[in-house]
Structure formats: C-alpha cells, structure tokens
C-alpha positions in Angstrom: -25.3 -4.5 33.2 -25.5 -3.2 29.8 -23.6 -0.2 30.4 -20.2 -2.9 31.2 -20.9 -4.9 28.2 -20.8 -1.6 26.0 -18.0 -0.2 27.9 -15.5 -3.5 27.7 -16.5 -4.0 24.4 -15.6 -0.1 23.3 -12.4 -1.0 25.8 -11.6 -4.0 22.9 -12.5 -2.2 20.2 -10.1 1.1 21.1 -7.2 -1.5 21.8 -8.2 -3.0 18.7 -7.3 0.1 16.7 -4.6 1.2 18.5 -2.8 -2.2 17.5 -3.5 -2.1 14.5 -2.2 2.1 14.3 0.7 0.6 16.0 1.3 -1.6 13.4 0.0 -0.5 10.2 0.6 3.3 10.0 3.9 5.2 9.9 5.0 6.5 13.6 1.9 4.4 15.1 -1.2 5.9 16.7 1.0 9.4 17.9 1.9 9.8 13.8 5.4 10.8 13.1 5.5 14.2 14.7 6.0 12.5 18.2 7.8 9.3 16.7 9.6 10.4 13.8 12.8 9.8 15.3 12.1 6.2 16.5 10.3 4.7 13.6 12.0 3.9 10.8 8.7 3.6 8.8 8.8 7.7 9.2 12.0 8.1 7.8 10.7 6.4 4.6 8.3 8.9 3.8 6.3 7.9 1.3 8.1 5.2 0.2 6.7 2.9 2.7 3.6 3.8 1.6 3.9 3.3 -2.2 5.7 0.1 -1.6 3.2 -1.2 0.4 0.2 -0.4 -1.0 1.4 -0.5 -4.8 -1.6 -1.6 -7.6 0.8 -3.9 -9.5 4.2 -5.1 -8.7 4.3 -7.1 -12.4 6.7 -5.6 -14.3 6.1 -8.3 -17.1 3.0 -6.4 -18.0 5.1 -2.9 -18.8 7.6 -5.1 -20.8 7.2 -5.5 -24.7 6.8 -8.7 -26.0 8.5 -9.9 -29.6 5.0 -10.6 -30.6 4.2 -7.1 -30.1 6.8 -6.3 -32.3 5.6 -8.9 -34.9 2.2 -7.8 -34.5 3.6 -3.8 -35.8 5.7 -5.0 -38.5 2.7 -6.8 -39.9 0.3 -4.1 -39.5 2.4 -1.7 -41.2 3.0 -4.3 -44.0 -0.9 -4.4 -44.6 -1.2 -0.5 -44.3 1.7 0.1 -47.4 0.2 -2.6 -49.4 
C-alpha cells in the first residue's frame, strides 16, 4: 500500500512540473529545440526572459529630479565659497 501512495503521489508531482514547464519556460518541457517553431515564447529569445523576470520596471527611479539639480547647484555654491 505504500508503494501506490508514493507512486500517485510522484505521478502528481511529475504532472505538476510538467505544467508548470508547459507554462512557465520558453518551448515548454521539450525546450525550444523541438518547439521552436510553435512557440512564440522561443522566437523572443531572451526578451521574454528579461521582460519577465526584470528587477525594476520603475523608470522614475533612473529619472533626475529638479531637486537633484538644486541639490548640485547648492553644493557647488558652498565648495567656491
């Protein structure tokens, strides 16, 4: 009796991964030597991936702020004087 419990539970687990291959990686659970031509995730490249998995999407962070600005021009006023 053991031995079936282990062996449907193995059964859910492998379907459990293969789901998630099928839905998470580019050209599923085969890759995109099999699927390449099917899967549009493939033709991406790493684009997909990038996109997908970037750190930050906030671009406000990159951006320079007028206080920033105000912030130099006063430092640089205290350095001459």
């Amino acid at each position: 009796m053991p031995v079936v419990t282990d062996l449907t539970q193995l059964q859910l687990f492998m379907d459990f991964v293969e789901k998630t291959a099928h839905r998470e990686c580019p050209g599923g659970l085969k890759g995109c030597a099999l699927n390449g031509e099917s899967d549009m995730r493939c033709r991406l490249g790493p684009k997909y991936f990038l996109d997908k998995h970037a750190v930050t999407t906030d671009r406000t962070s990159q951006q320079t702020t007028p206080s920033f600005f105000l912030f130099v021009n006063l430092l640089f006023f205290v350095v001459i004087n």
